[in-house]
C-alpha positions in Angstrom: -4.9 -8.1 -11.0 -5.2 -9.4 -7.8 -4.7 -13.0 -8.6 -1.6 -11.6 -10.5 -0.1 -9.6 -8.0 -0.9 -12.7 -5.0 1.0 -15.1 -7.6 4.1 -13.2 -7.6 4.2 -12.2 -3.8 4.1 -15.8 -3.1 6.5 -16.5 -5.9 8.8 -14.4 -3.9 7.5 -15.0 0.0 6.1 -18.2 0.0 6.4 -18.7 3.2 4.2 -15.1 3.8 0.6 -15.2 4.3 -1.4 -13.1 1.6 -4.7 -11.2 1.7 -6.6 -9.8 -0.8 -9.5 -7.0 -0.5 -10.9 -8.8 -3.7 -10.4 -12.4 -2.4 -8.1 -14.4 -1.9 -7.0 -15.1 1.6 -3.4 -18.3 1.9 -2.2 -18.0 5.1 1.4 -18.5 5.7 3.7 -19.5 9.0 6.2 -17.1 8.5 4.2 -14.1 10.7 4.2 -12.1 7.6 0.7 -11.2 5.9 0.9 -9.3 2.4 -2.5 -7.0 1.7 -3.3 -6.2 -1.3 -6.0 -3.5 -1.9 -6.4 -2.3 -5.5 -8.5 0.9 -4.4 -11.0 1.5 -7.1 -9.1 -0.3 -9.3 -11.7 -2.3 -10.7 -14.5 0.3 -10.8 -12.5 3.2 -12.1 -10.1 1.7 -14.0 -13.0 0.3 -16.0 -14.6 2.9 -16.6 -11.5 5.0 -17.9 -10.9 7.1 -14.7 -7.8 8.5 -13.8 -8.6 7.1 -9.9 -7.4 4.6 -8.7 -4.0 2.8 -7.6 -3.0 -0.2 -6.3 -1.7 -0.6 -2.5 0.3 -3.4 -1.1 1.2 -3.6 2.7 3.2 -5.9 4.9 2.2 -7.0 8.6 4.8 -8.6 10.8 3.6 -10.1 13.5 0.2 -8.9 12.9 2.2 -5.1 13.0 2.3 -3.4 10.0 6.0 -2.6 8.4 6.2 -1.9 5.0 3.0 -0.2 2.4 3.8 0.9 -1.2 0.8 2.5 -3.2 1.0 2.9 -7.1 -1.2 5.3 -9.1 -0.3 4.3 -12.9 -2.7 7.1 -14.3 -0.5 9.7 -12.5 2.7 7.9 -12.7 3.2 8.0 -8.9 5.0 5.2 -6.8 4.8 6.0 -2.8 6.9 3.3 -0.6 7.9 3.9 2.9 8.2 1.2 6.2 10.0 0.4 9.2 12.7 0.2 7.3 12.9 1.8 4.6 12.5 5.5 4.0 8.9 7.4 2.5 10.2 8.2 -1.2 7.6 9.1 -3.6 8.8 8.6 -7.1 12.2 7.9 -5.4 12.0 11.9 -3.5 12.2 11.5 0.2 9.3 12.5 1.6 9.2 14.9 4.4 7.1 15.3 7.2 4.8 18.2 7.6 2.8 19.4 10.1 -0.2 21.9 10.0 -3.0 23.0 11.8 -6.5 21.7 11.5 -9.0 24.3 9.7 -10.9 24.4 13.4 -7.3 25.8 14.9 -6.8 22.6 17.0 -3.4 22.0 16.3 -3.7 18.4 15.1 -0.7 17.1 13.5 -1.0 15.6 10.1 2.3 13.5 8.6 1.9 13.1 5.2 3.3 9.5 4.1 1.6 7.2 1.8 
């Protein structure tokens, strides 16, 4: 999948550099890296479990700009960026904050 997914990123952005958590490393002269982390994808998925997905982010200029995660066993598509607003399944997401169990006050944003 990884090989798959690198081929059609360069297919579109072949001018991006690409990285993949299970290999597969071209870099590119555009100041744009693709990473592609499949996230259990090859252990779970494998073994028939319902956990894993498939994460693809973009850098620019070694910054990052643009993630989308896809969880096929739950039919859940998360995309978000500098750019482009969180949706998951095309639903805005919204921010939310909450406290920490240990009543610090830490905010948490839920986004991808």
């Amino acid at each position: 999948m990884n090989d798959l997914l690198i081929a059609r990123l360069r297919e579109a952005f072949p001018e991006d550099g690409m990285l993949g958590k299970e290999g597969g490393e071209i870099v590119g002269t555009s100041g744009r890296i693709w990473v592609i982390d499949l996230n259990g994808a090859t252990f779970n998925y494998v073994r028939g479990s319902h956990n894993w997905a498939v994460s693809i982010g973009l850098c620019e200029e070694k910054r990052p700009s643009f993630g989308v995660i896809h969880a096929p066993a739950g039919d859940i598509t998360r995309v978000g960026g500098k750019n482009v607003p969180a949706l998951s399944n095309g639903d805005p997401i919204n921010r939310c904050q909450r406290s920490e169990p240990n009543g610090s006050g830490a905010v948490s944003s839920v986004f991808l």
